[in-house]
N, C-alpha and C positions, 0 to 999 in steps of 0.2 A: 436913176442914181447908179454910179457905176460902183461893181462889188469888186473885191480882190480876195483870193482864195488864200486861207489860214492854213487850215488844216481839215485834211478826213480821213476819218474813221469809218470801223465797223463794228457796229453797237447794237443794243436790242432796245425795242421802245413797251410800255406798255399801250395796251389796245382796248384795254377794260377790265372791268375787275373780273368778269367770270371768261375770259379768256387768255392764250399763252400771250409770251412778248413775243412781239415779232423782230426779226433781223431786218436791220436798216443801214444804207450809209447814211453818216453826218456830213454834212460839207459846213463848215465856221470860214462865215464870208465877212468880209469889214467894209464899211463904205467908207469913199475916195473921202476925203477934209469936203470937196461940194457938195455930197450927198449929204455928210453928216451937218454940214451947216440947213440945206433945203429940208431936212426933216425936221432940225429945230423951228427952224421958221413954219412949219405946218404944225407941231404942236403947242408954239405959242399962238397960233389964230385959235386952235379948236378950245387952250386955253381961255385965252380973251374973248372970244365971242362966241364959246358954247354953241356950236348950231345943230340943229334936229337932229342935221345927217351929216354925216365926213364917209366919204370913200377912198381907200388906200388902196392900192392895186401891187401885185408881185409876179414878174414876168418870170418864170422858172423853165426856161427850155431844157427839152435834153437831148445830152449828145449823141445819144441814140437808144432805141429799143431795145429792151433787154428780149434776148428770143425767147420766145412761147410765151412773153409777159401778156398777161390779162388786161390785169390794170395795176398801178402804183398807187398808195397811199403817201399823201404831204403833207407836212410840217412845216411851219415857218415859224419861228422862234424871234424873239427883238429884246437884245438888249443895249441900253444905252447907254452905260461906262460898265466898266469890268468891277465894280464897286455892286452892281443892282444884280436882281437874279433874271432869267428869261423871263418874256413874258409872250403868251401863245399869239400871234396875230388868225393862223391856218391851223385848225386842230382838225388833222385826220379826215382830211380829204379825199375824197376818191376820186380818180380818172378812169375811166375804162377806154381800151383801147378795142378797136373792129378792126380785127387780122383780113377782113375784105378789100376797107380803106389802105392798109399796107400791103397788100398784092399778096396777102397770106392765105 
């Protein structure tokens, strides 16, 4: 589904209750009119036909490593008119990164 860039910022998220926020970029992406229709269409089936299991996938490249990054924590966020609030799809995920694999 293809995304188009809003707007970003730099923000702070929380991380837990006994710990600080941590500094984040936001990226507020919108999908294309085909995207937003192919989503409708997947949450009227999970509607209509309930099943066990539904897998949704989010492809989140990036344009490059930040130096000396470790690892990055992700968010992904879904909302579906500007009327509803977020709803979390990715809460705070981890990637680690091995500075061996980048010639580091």
């Amino acid at each position: 589904m293809t995304l188009s860039l809003l707007q970003t910022a730099r923000e702070t998220r929380s991380t837990g209750l006994f710990s600080r926020d941590m500094a984040v970029s936001t990226y507020t992406l919108a999908l294309s009119p085909s995207g937003a229709s192919r989503l409708r269409s997947a949450q009227q089936f999970v509607l209509a036909e309930n099943p066990d299991n539904f897998e949704f996938g989010v492809y989140a490249p990036l344009a490059k490593m930040p130096a000396g990054a470790r690892e990055i924590t992700f968010w992904a966020d879904l909302r579906l008119s500007s009327k509803e609030q977020y709803m979390p799809l990715i809460d705070g995920a981890k990637f680690m990164f091995d500075a061996r694999a980048a010639g580091g």
